[in-house]
C-alpha positions, -999 to 999 in steps of 0.1 A, spaced: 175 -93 -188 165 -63 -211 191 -37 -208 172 0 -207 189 36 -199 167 63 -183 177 98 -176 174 108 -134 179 137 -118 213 147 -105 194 142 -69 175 114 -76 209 99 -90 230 109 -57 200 92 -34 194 62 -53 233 59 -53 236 62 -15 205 38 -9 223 11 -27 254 18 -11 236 14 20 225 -19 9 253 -32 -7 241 -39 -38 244 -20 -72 227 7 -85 205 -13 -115 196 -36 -88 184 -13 -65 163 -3 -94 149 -37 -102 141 -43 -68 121 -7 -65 104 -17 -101 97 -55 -88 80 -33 -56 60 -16 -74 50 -41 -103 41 -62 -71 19 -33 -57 -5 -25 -85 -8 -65 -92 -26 -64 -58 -63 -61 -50 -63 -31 -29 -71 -44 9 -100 -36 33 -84 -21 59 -82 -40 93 -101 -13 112 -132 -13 89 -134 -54 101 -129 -43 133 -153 -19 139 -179 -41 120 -174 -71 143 -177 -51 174 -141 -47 181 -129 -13 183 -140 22 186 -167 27 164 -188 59 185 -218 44 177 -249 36 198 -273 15 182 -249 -6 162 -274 -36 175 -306 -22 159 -285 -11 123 -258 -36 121 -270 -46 83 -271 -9 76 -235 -2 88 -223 -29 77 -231 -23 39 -222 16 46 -189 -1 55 -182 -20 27 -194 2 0 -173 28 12 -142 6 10 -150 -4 -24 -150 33 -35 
């Protein structure tokens, strides 16, 4: 392990202190495991969402009418939008 200091706020300390408390586990590794968490996060491709799938499959809500006459053209709308 690489040792590193950082400098928190007297709040952040006191919370961070009580959450591992509340765990049982020390305060550094309450750190690593909130660093780990994130590391783990950004490493990810972000999801589509379930409800996009959903509604493009027919299940679900989707207020539309004439989903049967523009399924193609929802269905792009749908995925470009969830890819930006």
């Amino acid at each position: 392990m690489q040792r590193t200091q950082i400098y928190l706020y007297p709040e952040q300390h006191r919370a961070l202190l009580n959450e591992a408390a509340k765990r049982g586990i020390s305060l550094a590794e309450l750190v690593r495991q909130i660093v780990e968490e994130h590391l783990n996060r950004q490493a990810k491709l972000p999801e589509t969402p379930k409800e996009v799938f959903l509604r493009i499959v027919g299940i679900g809500a989707s207020g539309r009418t004439d989903i049967s006459e523009r399924h193609d053209h929802y269905l792009a709308e749908a995925l470009s939008n969830d890819n930006g």
